[in-house]
N, C-alpha and C positions, 0 to 999 in steps of 0.2 A: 294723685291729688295730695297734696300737703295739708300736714295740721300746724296747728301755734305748738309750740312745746310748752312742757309745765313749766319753767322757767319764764315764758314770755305769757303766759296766762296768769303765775302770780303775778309778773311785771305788772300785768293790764289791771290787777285786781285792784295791787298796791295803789295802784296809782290812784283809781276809782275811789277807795276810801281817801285818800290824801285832801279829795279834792270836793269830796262830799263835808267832809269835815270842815275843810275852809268854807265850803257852803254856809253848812248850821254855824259856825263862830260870828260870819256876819250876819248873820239871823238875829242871833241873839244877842249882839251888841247895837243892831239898829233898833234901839228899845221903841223910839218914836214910831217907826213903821210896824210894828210888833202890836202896838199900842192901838193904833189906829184901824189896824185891822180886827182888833176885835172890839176896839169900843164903836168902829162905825156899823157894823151887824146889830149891836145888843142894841145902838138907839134906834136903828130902824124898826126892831122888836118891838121897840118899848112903844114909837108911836102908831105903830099898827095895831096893836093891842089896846093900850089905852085911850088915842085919839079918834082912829078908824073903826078899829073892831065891832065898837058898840052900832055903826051904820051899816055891818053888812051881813049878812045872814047866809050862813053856812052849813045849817042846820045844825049846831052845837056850839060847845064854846069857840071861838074863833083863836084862842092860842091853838088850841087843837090841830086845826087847819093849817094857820100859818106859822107854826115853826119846825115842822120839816122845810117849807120853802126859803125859810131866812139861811137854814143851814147851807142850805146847796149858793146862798148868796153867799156867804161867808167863802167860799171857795174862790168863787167868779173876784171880789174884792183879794184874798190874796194870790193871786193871776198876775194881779198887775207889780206885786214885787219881782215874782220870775221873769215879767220881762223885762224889766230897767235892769234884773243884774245881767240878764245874759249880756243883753246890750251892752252895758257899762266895761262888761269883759271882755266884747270886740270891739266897742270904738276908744279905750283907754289904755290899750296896749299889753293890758294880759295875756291876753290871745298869742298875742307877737311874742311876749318872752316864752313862755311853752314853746313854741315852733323853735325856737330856740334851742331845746332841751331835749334830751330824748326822752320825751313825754307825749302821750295821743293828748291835743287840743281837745278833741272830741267830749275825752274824757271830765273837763268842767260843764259841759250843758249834761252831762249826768249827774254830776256833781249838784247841780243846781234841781232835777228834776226831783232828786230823793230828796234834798232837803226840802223843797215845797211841799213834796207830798206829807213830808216829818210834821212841817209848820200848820201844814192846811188841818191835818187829822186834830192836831192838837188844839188848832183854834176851835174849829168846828166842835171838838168835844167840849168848852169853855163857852161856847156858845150857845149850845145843846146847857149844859148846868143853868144858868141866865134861865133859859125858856122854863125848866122846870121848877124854879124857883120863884115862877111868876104865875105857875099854874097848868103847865103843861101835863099833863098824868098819861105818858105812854102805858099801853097795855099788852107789851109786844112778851111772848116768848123767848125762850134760850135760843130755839132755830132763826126766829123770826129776828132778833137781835143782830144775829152772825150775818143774815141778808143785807138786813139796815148797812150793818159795818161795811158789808160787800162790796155792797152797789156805789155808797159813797165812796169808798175806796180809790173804786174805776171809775165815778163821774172824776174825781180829785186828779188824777194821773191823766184822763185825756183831757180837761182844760188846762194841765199844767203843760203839756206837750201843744196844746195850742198855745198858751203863752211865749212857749220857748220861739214858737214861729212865729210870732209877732216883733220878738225881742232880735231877734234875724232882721226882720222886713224893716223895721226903723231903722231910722238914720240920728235919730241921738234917745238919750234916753228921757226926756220928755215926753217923744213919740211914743215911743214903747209905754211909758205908765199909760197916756191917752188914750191908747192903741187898746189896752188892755181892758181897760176901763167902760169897754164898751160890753166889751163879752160880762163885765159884773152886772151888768144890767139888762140881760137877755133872759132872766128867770120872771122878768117882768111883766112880758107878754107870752107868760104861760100861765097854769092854774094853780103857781105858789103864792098868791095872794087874793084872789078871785077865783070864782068856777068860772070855767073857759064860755059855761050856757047863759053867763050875763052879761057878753062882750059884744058887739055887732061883727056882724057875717064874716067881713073877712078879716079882722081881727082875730075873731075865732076861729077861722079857717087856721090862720099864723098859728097858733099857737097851741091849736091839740095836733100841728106838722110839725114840731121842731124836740129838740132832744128834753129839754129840761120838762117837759110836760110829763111825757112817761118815767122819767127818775124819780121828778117830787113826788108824783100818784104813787109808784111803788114806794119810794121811800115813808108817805103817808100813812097806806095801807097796811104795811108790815107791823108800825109802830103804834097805831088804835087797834088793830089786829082788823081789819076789814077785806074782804075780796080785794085783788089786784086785776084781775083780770089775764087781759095779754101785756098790762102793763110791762111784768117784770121783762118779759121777751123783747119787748121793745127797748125798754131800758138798756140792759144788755148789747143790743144790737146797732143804736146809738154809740154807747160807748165802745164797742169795737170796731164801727164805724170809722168816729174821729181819729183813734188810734191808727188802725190802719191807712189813715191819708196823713196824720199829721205826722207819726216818728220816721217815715222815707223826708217825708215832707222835709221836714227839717234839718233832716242828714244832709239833702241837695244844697239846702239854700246855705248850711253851714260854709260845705266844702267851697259853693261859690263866695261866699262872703269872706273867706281866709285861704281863698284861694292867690296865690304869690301874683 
């Protein structure tokens, strides 16, 4: 059996940072898309809180409730930049120069996944200040904190790894933002804005069966300090879930997609 040699392992490393870094540069210079993602989270904060909140009964203050669920939104909305770059790097001829070069391809949809993971943590924290400042009062612990961090963490990485497979499946990058755009709005027929026991049957059926229900509830729990339940384990297993179909997932459809 053969190994890489350390030579061709830095090669691989080298390269990995080269192209993360071009990731985060155009991160940070598409100020408008920067922008947008986090001013579109804080206004949906602002009218769930001030316009909605006072109609729905939670049994406490309703910031409370729902801004752990805006957080996990804030992810799903920056989703849909990972797919328009991937895309834009295969159907704009990036892709093509790398093959070019003795460079792994591969290695920019990495590139792309650590810098959204960078973007997303960093919104999401920006969006997390907003809630607090509007009346949010977590009562989570030193442990109970590091979970919070945890679990967003791995929700952030396996919707960013379904992004990247969306950013595959399109055929321009229009698609791919649309494309995206759907998964930003799948926290919505869960219990990050409502309890799931005031939806009808099979509404709620949807929605205490799908991932985002057991993240927001532990992500919830942790941060008022309340029982989880089996939440966290589902959590957890959810996001290992997705991982395990979407990163083969998307190695396949890459190789077909830049396939000569």
């Amino acid at each position: 059996m053969t190994t890489a040699s350390p030579t061709r392992r830095l090669s691989t490393l080298s390269e990995s940072w080269v192209l993360i870094g071009r990731s985060i540069r155009h991160i940070v210079r598409s100020t408008d898309s920067l922008l947008i993602s986090v001013i579109l989270p804080v206004a949906i904060l602002l009218l769930n809180v001030y316009v909605l909140g006072g109609a729905i009964d939670t049994g406490g203050p309703y910031i409370n409730y729902v801004a752990p669920g805006i957080v996990l939104l804030t992810a799903g909305f920056g989703s849909a930049l990972t797919a328009t770059a991937v895309n834009a790097d295969l159907t704009r001829g990036f892709l093509d120069r790398l093959r070019s070069m003795p460079v792994r391809s591969s290695a920019a949809v990495t590139g792309h996944v650590v810098a959204s993971v960078v973007r997303n943590l960093l919104v999401t924290s920006l969006v997390f200040g907003v809630a607090v400042g509007i009346g949010f009062r977590p009562k989570a612990g030193l442990w109970q904190w590091l979970g919070v961090v945890g679990i967003l963490s791995l929700f952030v990485l396996a919707i960013t790894w379904v992004s990247v497979i969306l950013g595959l499946v399109a055929k321009t990058v229009d698609a791919a933002s649309g494309f995206a755009f759907f998964v930003a709005f799948v926290p919505y027929v869960s219990s990050a804005f409502v309890p799931t026991d005031t939806m009808p049957s099979v509404l709620r059926a949807v929605a205490e069966n799908q991932p985002v229900t057991p993240i927001v509830e532990t992500a919830r729990g942790l941060l008022l300090d309340i029982p989880i339940g089996d939440n966290g384990w589902l959590a957890l297993g959810w996001c290992g879930a997705i991982l395990l179909v979407a990163v083969p997932l998307s190695a396949w459809l890459f190789r077909r997609r830049t396939a000569a």
